[in-house]
C-alpha positions in Angstrom: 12.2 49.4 5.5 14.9 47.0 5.2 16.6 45.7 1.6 14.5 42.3 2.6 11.4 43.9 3.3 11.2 45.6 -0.2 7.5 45.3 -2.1 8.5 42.6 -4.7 7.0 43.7 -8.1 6.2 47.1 -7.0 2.8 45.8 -5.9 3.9 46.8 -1.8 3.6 43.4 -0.9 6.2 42.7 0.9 8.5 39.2 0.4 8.3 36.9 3.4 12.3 37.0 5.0 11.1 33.6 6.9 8.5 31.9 4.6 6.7 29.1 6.4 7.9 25.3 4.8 4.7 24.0 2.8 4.6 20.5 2.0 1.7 18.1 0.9 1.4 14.2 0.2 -1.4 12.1 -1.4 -2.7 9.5 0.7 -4.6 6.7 -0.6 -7.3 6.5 2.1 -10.3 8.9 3.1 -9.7 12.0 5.2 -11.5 10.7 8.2 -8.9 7.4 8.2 -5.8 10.0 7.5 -6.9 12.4 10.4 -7.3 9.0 12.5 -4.4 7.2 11.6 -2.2 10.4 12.3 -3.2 11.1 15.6 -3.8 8.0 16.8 -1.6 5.4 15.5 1.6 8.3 15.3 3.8 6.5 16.7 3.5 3.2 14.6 4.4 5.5 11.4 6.3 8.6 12.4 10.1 8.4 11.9 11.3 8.4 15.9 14.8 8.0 14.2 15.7 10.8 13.5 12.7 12.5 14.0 12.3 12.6 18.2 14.4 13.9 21.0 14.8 10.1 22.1 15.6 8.5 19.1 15.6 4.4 19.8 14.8 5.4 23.1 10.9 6.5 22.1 8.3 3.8 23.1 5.2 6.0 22.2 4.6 9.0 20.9 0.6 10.8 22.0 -1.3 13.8 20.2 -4.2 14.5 23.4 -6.8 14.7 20.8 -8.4 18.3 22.3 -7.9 21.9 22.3 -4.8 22.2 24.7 -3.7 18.8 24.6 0.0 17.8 24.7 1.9 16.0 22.1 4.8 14.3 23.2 7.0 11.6 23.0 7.3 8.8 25.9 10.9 7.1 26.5 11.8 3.6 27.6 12.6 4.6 30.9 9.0 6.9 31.2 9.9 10.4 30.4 7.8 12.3 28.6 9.4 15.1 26.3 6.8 17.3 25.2 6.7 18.6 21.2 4.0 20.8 21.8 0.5 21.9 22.3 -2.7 21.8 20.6 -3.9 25.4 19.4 -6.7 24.2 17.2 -8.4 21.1 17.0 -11.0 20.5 14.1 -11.3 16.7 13.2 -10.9 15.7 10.1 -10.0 18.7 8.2 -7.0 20.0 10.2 -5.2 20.3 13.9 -2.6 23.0 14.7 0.3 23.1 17.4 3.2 24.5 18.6 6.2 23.0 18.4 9.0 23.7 20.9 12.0 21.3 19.0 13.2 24.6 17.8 15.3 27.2 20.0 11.8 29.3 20.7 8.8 28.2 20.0 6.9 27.9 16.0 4.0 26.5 14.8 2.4 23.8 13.0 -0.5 23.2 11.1 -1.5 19.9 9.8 -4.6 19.9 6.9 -6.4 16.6 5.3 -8.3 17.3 2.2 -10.6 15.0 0.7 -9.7 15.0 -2.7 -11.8 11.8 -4.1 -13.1 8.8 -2.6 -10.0 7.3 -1.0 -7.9 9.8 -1.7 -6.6 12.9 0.6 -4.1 15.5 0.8 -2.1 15.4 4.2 -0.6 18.8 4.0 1.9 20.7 6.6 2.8 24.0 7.3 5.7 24.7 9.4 5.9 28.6 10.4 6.8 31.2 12.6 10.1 31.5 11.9 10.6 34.7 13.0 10.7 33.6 16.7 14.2 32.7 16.1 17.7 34.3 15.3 19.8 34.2 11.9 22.4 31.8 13.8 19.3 29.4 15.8 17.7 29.5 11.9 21.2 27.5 10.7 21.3 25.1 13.7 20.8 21.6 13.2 17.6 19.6 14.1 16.9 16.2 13.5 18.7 16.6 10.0 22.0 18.9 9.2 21.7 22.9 8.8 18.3 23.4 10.3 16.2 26.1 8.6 18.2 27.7 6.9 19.6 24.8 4.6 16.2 23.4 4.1 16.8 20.4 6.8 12.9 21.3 7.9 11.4 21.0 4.5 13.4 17.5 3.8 11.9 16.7 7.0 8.2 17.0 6.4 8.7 15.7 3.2 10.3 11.9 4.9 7.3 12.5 7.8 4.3 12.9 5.3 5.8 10.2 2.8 6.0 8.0 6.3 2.3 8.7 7.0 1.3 7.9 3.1 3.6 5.1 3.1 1.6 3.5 6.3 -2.0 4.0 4.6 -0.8 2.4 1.3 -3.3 -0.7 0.7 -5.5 0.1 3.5 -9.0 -0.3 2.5 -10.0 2.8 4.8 
């Protein structure tokens, strides 16, 4: 056992070395319109800049809405740069896929709770971690210092807040 692997509390459960990133936003509109509006008006909300491997190159970004679709980002010139795969597809409640913008492969579940009428809660959770090494962990991604600075987690939060932001006032 290593000195991060350590039961916490003398319970013997061990503390995460990688925790996945967990964020949430509330979304004034119903889960069905959330789910929707996220997969498939994506790239009217999502943050291409800096948030894609195109940047102000992106035209259109697609989430094939099955198990084993692609999601992926199309460029003004008509490459396609893939950032994943669907592993799970269960309309409205949730979708997972993997996601292959880091240096090997993680994962990426997306939830949408029905709180009230008109209300849900988009959540993410970004994990699998592991996959990569201490130095690919501290790399930069769309934002400085990757992982390990907390880059990913500032992330999600701009992309969920985008997604909110879109569905503010929609009667939906």
């Amino acid at each position: 056992m290593t000195a991060s692997d350590e039961p916490v509390g003398g319970a013997g459960v061990a503390a995460l070395r990688r925790p996945p990133v967990r964020l949430a936003v509330l979304v004034h509109a119903s889960r069905q319109h959330t789910f929707a509006s996220f997969v498939t008006t994506i790239s009217a909300w999502w943050p291409v800049q800096p948030f894609s491997a195109g940047k102000d190159r992106v035209r259109d970004v697609t989430v094939e809405q099955r198990l084993g679709g692609r999601i992926y980002e199309t460029w003004d010139d008509g490459i396609e740069v893939d950032w994943g795969t669907v592993t799970a597809w269960e309309p409205p409640e949730r979708f997972v896929m993997t996601w292959t913008g880091t240096p090997a492969a993680t994962e990426v579940e997306f939830t949408f709770t029905a709180l009230a009428p008109g209300l849900t809660r988009a959540a993410v959770e970004h994990r699998g971690w592991e996959a990569l090494t201490d130095e690919q962990l501290a790399e930069d991604c769309a934002l400085p210092g990757g992982y390990s600075s907390g880059a990913y987690a500032a992330g999600w939060a701009t992309i969920l807040q985008s997604l909110a932001d879109s569905l503010a006032g929609v009667a939906p």
